[in-house]
N, C-alpha and C positions, 0 to 999 in steps of 0.2 A: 492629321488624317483627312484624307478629302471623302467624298461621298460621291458617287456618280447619278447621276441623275437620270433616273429610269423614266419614260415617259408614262403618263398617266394611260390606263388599257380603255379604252372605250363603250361607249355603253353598250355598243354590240358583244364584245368580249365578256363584259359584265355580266349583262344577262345570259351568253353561253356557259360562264362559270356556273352562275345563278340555277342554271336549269341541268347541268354535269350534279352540281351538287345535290340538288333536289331531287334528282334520278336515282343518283346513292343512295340519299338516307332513304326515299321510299324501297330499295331493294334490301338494304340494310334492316327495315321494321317488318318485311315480310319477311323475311328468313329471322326474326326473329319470333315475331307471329306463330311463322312453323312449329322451331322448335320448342314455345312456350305449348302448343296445342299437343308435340307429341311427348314431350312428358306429363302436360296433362294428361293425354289416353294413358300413358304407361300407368299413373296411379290411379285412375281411375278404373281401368283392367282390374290390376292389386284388388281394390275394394270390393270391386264386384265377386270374383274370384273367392276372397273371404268371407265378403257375405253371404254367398250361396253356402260354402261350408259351415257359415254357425245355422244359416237356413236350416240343411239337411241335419244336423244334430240336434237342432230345435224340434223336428219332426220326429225326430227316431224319439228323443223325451219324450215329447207330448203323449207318442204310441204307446210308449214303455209304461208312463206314469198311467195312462187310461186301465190297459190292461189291469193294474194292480192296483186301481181303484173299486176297478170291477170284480176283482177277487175277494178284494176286502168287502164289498157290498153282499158279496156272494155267501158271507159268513152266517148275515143274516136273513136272506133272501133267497129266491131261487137264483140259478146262473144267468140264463134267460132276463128274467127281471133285472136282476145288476147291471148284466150288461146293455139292455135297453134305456136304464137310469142313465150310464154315463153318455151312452149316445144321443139321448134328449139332454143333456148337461150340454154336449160340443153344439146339437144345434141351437140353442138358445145362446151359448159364446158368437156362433156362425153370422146367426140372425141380428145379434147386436153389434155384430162388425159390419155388416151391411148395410146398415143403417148409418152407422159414425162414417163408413165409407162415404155414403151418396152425399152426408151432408159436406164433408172435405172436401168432394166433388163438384158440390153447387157451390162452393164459395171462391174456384178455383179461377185464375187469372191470369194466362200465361201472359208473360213478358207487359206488364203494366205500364212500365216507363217507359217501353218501344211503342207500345199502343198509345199513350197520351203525348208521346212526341210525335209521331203522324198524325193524329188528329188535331192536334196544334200547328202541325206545318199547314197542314190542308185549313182550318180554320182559323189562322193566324192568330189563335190563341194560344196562352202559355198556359202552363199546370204552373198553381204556388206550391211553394215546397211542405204547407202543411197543410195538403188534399191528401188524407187516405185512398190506396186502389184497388177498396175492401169494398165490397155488392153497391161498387156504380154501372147504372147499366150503360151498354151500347147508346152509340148516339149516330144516327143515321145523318152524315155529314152533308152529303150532298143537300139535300132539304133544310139545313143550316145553312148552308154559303149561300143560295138562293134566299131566305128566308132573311138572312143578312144584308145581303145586295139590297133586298124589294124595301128593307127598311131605310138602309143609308138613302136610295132613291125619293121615299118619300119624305124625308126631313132637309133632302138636299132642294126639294122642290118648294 
């Protein structure tokens, strides 16, 4: 068997393959991007969609069970009075969810990892992998990179 001998393709050729190919796979990970995104929304719809209806049957209970709380209370009390006891019942439930709320609230940190990787590019610092991204405050960067600079300058001097 003989072998013919193909010439070797040049580094112009090379890198047009190089960048044919590289063109692909980036069209290739977007359209897959896509479709991982729109079967996320699909179940993500789903859940929503569900949870609105245990939502609403959660509410129509809660209403159902108040009322015949309030019947029951009414056995001993006047109607008026019962039903005023369980409505001071739901705002004291109200008032103590609005309080766990603000606190859930203030502890709250969107995208933590996105935020200490930007502040790491911008300040050429890393985050170590066992920093919590639990009530660290803001850190105003600009007045660090300066603050930085003014130091390296005087120890460089």
């Amino acid at each position: 068997m003989t072998t013919i001998d193909q010439p070797e393709p040049s580094l112009r050729e090379l890198v047009g393959e190089l960048g044919a190919d590289l063109s692909l796979l980036v069209r290739k990970e977007v359209e897959l991007a896509k479709t991982e995104a729109r079967e996320e929304a699909h179940r993500l719809t789903r859940a929503a969609a569900l949870g609105a209806v245990a939502g609403v049957a959660a509410l129509l209970a809660l209403i159902l069970l108040s009322i015949a709380l309030g019947w029951w209370i009414d056995e001993a009390l006047n109607t008026a009075v019962a039903f005023a006891l369980v409505g001071a019942l739901w705002v004291v439930v109200t008032g103590v969810a609005v309080v766990m709320a603000r606190s859930a609230i203030a502890g709250l940190r969107p995208m933590p990892e996105t935020a200490d990787a930007i502040k790491g590019a911008v300040t050429g610092e890393r985050a170590t992998d066992d920093t919590t991204h639990r009530n660290v405050t803001p850190v105003n960067t600009t007045h660090q990179i300066s603050d930085t600079r003014r130091t390296q300058k005087e120890t460089a001097s």
